[in-house]
N, C-alpha and C positions, 0 to 999 in steps of 0.2 A: 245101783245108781238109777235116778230117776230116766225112763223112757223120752224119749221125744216123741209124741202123737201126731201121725200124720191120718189124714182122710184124705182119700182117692175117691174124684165123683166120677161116676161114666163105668163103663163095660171092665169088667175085670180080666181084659185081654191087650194085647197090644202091646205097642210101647210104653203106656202109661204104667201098664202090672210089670212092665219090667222095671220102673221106676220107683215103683211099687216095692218092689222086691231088694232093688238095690239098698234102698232107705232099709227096710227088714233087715238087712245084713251087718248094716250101720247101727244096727240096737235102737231101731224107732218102732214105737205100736203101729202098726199098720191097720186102718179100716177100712172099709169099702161101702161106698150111698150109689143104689143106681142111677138117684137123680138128686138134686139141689131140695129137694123136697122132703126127699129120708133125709139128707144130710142135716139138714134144720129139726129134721125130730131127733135123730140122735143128740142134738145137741142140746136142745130141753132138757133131754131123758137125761143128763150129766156127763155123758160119753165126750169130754172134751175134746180139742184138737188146737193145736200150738200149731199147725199151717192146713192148707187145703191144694191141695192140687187137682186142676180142673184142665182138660183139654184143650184144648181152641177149635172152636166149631161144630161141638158137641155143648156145649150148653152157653147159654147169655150170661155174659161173666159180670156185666151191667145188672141183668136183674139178681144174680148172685148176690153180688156186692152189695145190693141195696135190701136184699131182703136179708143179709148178715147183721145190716146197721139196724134196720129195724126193732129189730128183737134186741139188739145192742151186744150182740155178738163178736168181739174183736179178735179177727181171726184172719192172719195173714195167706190171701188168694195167690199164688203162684200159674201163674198159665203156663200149659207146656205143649209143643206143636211139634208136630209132622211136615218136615218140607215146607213149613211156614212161611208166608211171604209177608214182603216187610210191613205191606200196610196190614195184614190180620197179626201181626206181631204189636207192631205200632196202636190197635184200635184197644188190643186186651190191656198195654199200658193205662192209655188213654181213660179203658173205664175203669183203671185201681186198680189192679194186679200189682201187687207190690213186686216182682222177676218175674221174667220169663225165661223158665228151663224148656231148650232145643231138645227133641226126641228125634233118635235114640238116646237114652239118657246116658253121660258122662259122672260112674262114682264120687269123685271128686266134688265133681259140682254141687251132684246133689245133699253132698255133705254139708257142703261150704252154705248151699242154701238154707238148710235146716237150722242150722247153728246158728245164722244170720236170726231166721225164724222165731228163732225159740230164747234167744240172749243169752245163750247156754254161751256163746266162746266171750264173752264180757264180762262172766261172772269169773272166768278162773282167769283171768288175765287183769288182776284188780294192782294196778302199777301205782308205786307208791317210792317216792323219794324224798319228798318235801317229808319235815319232822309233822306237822298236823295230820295228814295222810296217814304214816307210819303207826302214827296212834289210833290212828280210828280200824286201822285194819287188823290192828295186833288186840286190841279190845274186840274187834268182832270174832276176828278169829279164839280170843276165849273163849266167849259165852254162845257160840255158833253150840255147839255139842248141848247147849241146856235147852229146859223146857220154857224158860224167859222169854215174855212178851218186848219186844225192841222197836224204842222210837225212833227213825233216822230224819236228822233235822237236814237243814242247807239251802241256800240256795235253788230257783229253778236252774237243770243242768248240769249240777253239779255231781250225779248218778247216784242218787238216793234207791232206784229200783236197781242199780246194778250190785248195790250194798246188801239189797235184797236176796236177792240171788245166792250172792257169794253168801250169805248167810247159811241161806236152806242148802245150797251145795255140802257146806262144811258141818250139816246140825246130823241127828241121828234119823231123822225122814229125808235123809236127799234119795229116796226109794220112793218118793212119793209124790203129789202132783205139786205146781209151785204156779195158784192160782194168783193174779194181781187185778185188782178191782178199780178205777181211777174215781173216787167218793167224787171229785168235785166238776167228772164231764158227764154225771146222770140227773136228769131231774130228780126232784125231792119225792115225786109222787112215784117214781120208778123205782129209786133206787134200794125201796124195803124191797121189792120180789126180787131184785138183780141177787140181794144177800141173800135174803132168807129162801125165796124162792114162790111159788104160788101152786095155789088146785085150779083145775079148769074152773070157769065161770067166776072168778075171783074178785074180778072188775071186766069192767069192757075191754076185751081181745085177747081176754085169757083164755083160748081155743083150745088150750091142754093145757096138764100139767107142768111144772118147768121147777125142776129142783137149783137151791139159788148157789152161790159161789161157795159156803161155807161147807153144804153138802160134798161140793164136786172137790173141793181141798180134804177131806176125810182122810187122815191121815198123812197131809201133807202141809204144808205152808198155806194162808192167805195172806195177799198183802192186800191192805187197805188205804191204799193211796193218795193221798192229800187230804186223810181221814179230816184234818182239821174244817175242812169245807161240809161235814155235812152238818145236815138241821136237828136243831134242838131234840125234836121228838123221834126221830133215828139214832142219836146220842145214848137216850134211855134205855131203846129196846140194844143198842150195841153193849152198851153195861153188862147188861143180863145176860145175853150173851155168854159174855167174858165173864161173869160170875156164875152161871150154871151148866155152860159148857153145851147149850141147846138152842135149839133154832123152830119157831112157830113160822110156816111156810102162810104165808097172806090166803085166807079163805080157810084158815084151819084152825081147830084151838090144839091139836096134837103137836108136842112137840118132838122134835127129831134129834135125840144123842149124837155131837158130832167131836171128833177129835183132832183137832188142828193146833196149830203154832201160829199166833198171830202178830204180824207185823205191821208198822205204819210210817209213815212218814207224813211230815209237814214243812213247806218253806216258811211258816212263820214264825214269829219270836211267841212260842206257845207258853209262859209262864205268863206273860204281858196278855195275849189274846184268852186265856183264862182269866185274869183279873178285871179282865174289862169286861165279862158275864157274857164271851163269845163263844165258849169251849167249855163242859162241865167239870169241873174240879177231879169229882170222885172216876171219870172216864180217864181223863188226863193222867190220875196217878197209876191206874189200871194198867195204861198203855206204859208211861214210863218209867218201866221196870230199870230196864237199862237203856241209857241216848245215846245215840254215836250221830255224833255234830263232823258233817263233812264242809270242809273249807272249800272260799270258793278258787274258780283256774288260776284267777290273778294272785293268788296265797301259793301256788304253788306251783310257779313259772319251769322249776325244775325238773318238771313231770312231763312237761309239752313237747321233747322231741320220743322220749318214749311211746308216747300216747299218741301223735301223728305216726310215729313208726308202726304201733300195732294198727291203726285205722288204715293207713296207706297200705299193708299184707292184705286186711283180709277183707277189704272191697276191690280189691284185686283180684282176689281168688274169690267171690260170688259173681264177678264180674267175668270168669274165664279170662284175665288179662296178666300178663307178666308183672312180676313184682319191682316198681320202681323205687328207691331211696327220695326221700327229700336233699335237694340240694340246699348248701350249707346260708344260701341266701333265701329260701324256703323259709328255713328253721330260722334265721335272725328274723324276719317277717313274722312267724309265728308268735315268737317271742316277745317281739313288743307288742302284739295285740294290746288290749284289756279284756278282754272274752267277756261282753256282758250277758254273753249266753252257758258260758262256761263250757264241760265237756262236750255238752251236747251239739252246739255249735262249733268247737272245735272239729270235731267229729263230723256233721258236715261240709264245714269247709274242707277237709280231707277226700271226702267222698267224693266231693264234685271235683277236685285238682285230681285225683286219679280216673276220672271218667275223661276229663278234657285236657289232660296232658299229653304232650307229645316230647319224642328225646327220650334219649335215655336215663333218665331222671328228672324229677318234678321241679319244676323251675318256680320263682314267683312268681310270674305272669298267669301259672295255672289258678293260683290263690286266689278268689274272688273273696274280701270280707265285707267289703260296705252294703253290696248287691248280689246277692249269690244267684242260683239258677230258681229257688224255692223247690216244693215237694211236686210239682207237675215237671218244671226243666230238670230235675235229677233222672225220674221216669225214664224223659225223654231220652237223655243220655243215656241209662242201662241198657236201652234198646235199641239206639243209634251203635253204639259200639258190636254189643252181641250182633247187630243183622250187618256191620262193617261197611255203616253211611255215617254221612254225617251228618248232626243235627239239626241242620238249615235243612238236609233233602227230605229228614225223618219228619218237618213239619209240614214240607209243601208234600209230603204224600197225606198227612193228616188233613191240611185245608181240602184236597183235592176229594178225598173219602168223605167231608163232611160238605165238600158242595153240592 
């Protein structure tokens, strides 16, 4: 089974290499960057990483973060501290640290976080009750074992990449890495070196080499994520591609043999956005070897206390917090939604009613749908709970840090 890749930036001693280590024992690739600096060349060089763990007060988790976006790196930063106090807890949220894990490290946790990390516990927990669901998982799970290129259609939200997932879990490279590309959050002018990759001097701020996403999938999955969104003359070279099985790295005419399984998704009605000369024909058929059309949450009403059941365990358990049930007036709330956000939004609303619940089971009053907390007040909350304030205190220690 595929590794989970973790990088450790900082001293390879302390509590962090004990964290280090624990993750090691959990069957994850452990790597070590002394600074944010090697961690960015390994990352060129193809040496991925599905999370980062970085200290608190040994490096600027700000310029981290910002030098990850840069390069267009999406790579979930994890702070982890020593005796941490709540405003240096509170600041590493503040500047994007998706958790922060307390040191000395708790196994558990760092499980829970990984898994969180990587969407590994999403892909095997693909819940399916409605008859549309049923279908789309029993068609996946066929043609999971083949060497078939797979288009997964839907809705936004409706876990088109967790289809993914469950794919390459269940094909014969779940030993292998399971790269996702999102076509339609990169410029046009980026997004050939993001695939194919570049030589130094390529274009302006090609300061090295940087092997692209199809490389670093070699022998594993890529997906290519709202493939439908990219441009015309990206379309062609992706063809070729998929028809010679080779990749020209930008600033090079040498082409580079690569061996992946390629996957895609689109939310649009892609026969119609090919007909209307938005999408090229002979790509489209490329891709649509086999479609698995996933329905949206409001199709399959039946699915929603499951689905908040597994979302309420296991932000529970990243969260270090006791596992509460939805109450039975919870779930009828649930239920009548309309979810125009679908799983995804389900899924958040869960996340924030387990962060700001209280009792012994989640009540609806914890349920925020019309106005949630957004992706800063979620933060807020993972941090307010873990340092055991509240989050009116967790904010007036933020205004105070930042007056």
């Amino acid at each position: 089974m595929y590794a989970m890749r973790l990088m450790l930036i900082g001293r390879l001693a302390g509590p962090i290499a004990d964290a280090g280590r624990l993750a090691l024992a959990r069957g994850a690739k452990v790597a070590q960057a002394e600074s944010p600096e090697q961690a960015l060349a390994a990352l060129r060089a193809g040496k991925g990483a599905d999370a980062i763990f970085v200290e608190v007060g040994r490096c600027d988790i700000a310029a981290l973060i910002a030098a990850l976006e840069a390069e267009r790196f999406v790579v979930p930063v994890i702070a982890c501290g020593v005796d941490t106090t709540a405003e240096q807890a509170a600041q590493a949220i503040e500047q994007g640290a998706r958790d922060f894990l307390p040191l000395p490290p708790d196994a558990d946790l760092i499980a829970a976080i990984l898994e969180d990390a990587s969407g590994e516990g999403e892909a095997r927990s693909m819940i399916a009750s409605a008859p549309a669901m049923q279908a789309a998982v029993a068609l996946a799970a066929r043609v999971a074992p083949s060497a078939a290129t797979v288009l997964i259609t839907g809705e936004s939200g409706t876990g088109k990449e967790v289809m993914a997932r469950f794919l390459h879990k269940k094909s014969k490279r779940s030993d292998g890495a399971f790269i996702a590309i999102n076509c339609a959050a990169i410029p046009e002018a980026l997004l050939e070196s993001e695939l194919f990759g570049h030589e130094k001097g390529a274009f302006t701020g090609a300061a090295a080499r940087r092997l692209g996403k199809f490389e670093e999938a070699h022998g594993g999955t890529i997906l290519l994520d709202e493939v439908s969104e990219m441009a015309p003359t990206l379309q062609a070279k992706l063809l070729r591609v998929l028809q010679e099985r080779e990749v020209v790295r930008v600033g090079s005419n040498a082409p580079v043999k690569v061996d992946v399984r390629i996957l895609a998704t689109s939310n649009r009605d892609m026969p119609a956005f090919v007909a209307e000369g938005h999408f090229r024909a002979d790509l489209y058929y490329r891709l649509n070897v086999i479609t698995l059309d996933l329905p949206p949450l409001r199709e399959r009403v039946q699915d929603i206390p499951a689905l908040a059941a597994h979302f309420a365990a296991h932000y529970a358990e990243i969260n270090g917090l006791p596992t509460r049930v939805l109450s039975g007036a919870a779930l009828r709330m649930l239920q009548a939604h309309p979810w125009p956000g679908n799983v995804r939004e389900l899924e958040n609303a869960v996340h924030r009613a387990v962060l700001v619940a209280d009792g012994d089971d989640i009540g609806p009053e914890a349920i925020l749908l019309d106005a949630g907390l957004g992706p800063q007040g979620e933060r807020e909350a993972a941090a307010a709970k873990i340092l055991g304030i509240s989050i009116r205190a967790l904010r007036e220690k933020l205004n105070n840090a930042a007056a």
